[in-house]
C-alpha positions as CSV (number, residue, x, y, z in Angstrom):
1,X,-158.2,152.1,35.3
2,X,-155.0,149.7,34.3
3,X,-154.1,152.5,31.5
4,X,-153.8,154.7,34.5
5,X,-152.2,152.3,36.8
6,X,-149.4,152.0,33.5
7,X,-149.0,155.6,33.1
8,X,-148.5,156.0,37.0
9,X,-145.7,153.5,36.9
10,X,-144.0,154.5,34.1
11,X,-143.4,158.0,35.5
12,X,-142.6,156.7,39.1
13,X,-139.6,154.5,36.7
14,X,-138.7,157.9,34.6
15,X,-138.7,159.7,38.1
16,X,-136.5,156.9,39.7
17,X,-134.2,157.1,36.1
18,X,-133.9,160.6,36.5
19,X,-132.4,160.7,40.0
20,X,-130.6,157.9,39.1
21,X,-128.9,160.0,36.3
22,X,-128.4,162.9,38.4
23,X,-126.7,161.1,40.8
24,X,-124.2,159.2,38.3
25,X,-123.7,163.4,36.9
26,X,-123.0,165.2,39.9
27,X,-121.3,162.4,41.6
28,X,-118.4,161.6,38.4
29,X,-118.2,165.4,38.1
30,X,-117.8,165.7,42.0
31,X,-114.7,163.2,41.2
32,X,-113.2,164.7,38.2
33,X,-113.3,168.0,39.1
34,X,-114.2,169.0,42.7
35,X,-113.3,172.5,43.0
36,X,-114.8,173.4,39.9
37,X,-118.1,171.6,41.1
38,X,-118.5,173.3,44.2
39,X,-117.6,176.7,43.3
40,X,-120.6,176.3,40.2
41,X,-122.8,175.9,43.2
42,X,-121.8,178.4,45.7
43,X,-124.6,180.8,46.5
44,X,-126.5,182.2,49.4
45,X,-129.9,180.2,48.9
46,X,-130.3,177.2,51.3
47,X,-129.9,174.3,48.6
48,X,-126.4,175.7,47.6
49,X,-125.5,176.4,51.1
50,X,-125.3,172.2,51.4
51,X,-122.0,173.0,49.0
52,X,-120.2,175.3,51.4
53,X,-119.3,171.9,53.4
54,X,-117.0,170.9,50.8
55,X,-115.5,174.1,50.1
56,X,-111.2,173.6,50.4
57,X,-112.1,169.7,50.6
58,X,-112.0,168.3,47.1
59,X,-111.4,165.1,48.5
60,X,-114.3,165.1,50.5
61,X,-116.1,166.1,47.8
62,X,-114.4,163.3,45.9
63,X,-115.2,161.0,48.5
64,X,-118.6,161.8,48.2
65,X,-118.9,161.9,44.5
66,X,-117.7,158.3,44.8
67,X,-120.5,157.8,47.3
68,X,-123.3,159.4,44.7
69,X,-122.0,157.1,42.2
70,X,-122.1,153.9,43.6
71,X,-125.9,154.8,45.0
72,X,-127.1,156.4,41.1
73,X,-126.0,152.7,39.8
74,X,-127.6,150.9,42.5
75,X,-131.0,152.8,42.4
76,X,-130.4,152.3,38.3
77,X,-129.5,148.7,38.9
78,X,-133.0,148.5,40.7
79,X,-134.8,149.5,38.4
80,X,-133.7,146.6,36.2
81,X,-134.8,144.3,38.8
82,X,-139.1,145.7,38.8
């Protein structure tokens, strides 16, 4: 039952990692290159259609990249701490 216990914790810390990563991602790319970022991601599906708010705003969208960085280090930072 430990193994199991091991293996369950391991993949809730890849898991955390992983977000963690695609936080750091979007959020510097959000930063460097805003426009470009959001018009990747414009579609009609509901995930995408979270993007159209920062359509003609790349410093909102930089604003928020910023935001997405500092909480990807953070919840990597975390993880240090476990």
């Amino acid at each position: 039952m430990a193994e199991r216990d091991d293996t369950k914790a391991l993949l809730t810390k890849r898991t955390v990692e992983m977000a963690a990563i695609f936080m750091i991602g979007d959020g510097m790319l959000g930063i460097l290159q805003p426009r470009r970022h959001v018009t990747l991601w414009q579609s009609e599906t509901a995930p995408a259609a979270l993007v159209r708010f920062f359509e003609g705003r790349p410093r909102l969208r930089r604003a928020y990249g910023v935001l997405q960085l500092g909480a990807g280090l953070a919840l990597a930072a975390a993880q240090k701490r476990r």
